[in-house]
N, C-alpha and C positions, 0 to 999 in steps of 0.2 A: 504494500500500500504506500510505501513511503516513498518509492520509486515512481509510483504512476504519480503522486503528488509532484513530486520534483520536477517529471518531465512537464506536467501545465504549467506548474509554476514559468520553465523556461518558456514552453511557448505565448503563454501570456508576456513575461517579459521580452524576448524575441520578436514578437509582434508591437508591441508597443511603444520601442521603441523606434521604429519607422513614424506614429504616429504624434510622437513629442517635440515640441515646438524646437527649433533651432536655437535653444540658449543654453543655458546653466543646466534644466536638464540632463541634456547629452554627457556634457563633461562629467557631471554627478554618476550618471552611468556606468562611465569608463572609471570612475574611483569606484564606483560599486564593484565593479570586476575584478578592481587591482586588490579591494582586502577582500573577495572570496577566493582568488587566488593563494595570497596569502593566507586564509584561516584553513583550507582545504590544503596547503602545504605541498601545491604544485610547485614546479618549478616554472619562474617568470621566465626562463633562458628559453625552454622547451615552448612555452607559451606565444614567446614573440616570433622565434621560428616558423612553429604551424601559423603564425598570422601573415608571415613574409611569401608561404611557401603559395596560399593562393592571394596573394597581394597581384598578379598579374591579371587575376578574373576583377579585384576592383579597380584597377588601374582602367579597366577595358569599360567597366560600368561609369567611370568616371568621365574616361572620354566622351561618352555618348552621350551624358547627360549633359557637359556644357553644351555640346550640338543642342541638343532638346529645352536646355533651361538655360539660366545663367548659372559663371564661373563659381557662383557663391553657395547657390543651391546642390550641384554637383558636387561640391567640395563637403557640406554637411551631409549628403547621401552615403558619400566615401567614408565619410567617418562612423555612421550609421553602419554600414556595413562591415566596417574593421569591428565593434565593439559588437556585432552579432554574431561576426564570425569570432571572438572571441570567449564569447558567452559559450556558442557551439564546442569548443574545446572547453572550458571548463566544465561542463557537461558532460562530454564525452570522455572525460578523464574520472568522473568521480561516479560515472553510471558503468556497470557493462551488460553484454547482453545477456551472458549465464543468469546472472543477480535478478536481471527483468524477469528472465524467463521462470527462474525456481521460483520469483513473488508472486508471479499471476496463477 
């Protein structure tokens, strides 16, 4: 139960934050990541790695969106998307799929 908890939890927050206005928010965010990183006792090295390693798909998101919007908007999408794709590995690190499987 405590697993199915966690994943809404992420998808609720994973969704949401696409939908939070471009300020203080977002940064608050990305400090939320950095102390459940820290309290879950990941390693931040390993962390920013898996965030480099698909930096070229928002890099790719990022181009298209200044075509689409402005340089400004595009640029907090990018960041929306580092701190999701961030989330997604902190997740991925403290869930696996045996643990799902034997809870359901």
């Amino acid at each position: 139960m405590k697993d199915i908890l966690k994943f809404v939890i992420f998808i609720v927050y994973a969704t949401t934050i696409f939908f939070l206005p471009n300020h203080i928010f977002i940064l608050l965010c990305l400090v939320l990541n950095l102390f459940v990183i820290i309290l879950a006792r990941l390693s931040l090295k390993k962390a920013i790695i898996n965030t480099f390693k698909i930096f070229p798909f928002i890099l790719f998101t990022f181009i298209i969106n200044i075509f689409l919007d402005s340089f400004i908007n595009a640029l907090w999408v990018g960041i929306k998307l580092i701190i999701v794709c961030n989330a997604t590995f902190i997740y991925s690190q403290t869930t696996t799929v045996a643990r799902t499987c034997k809870n359901s």
